[in-house]
Steps between C-alpha positions, in 0.01 A plus 500: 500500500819577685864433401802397738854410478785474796681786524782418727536090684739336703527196699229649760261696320342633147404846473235479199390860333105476357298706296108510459369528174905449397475913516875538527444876524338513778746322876496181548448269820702290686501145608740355740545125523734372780624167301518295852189514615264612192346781680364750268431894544457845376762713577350761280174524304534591155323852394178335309446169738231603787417293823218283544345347843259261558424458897459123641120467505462635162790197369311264704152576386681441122642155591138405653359596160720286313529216724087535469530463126694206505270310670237562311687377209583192699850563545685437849476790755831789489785348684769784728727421275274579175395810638568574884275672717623895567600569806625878465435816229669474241675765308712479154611715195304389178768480289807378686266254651523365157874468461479318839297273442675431147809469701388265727338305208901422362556335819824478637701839582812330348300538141362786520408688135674789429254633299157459421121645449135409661226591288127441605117578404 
């Protein structure tokens, strides 16, 4: 689980704060959003979140599998846009990867929460 809220927005860009495990004790990350274009990053990693990689043949042997299971269930073969192929490594923190992709769930920048929590199993 990790919590998030916007610490400081203006016309350009959100700053969001975010805490793993909601562990306010221990320093939080932080997420900038530039509210034009809807790029995302990591300015700085909060103290519990770690970085994960996954290199390009390893993502691609993973889409294979799955596009292999859908067929055998009879379903249509994995589109680009499902699932593209990788082209590069790829590299992300575990739990701000989570607020991201929460963020970019809301949709437009213009309504972007200024709170909220992802919780998974």
């Amino acid at each position: 689980m990790v919590k998030f809220f916007i610490e400081k927005k203006d016309n350009n860009k959100a700053i969001y704060k975010y805490y793993p495990e909601d562990d306010l004790e221990k320093t939080g990350g932080i997420i900038n959003v530039d509210l034009k274009t809807g790029d995302m990053a990591v300015d700085v990693p909060a103290e519990m979140d770690f970085k994960c990689a996954a290199v390009a043949d390893e993502l691609n042997e993973l889409r294979n599998a799955i596009d292999e299971m859908r067929k055998e269930r009879g379903a249509a073969p994995l589109t680009e846009d499902e699932l593209p192929t990788a082209t590069e490594d790829r590299e992300w923190y575990f739990y701000a990867d989570h607020v991201i992709r929460r963020l970019k769930e809301e949709g437009e920048t213009a309504n972007m929460p200024e709170n909220g929590t992802v919780a998974w199993y």
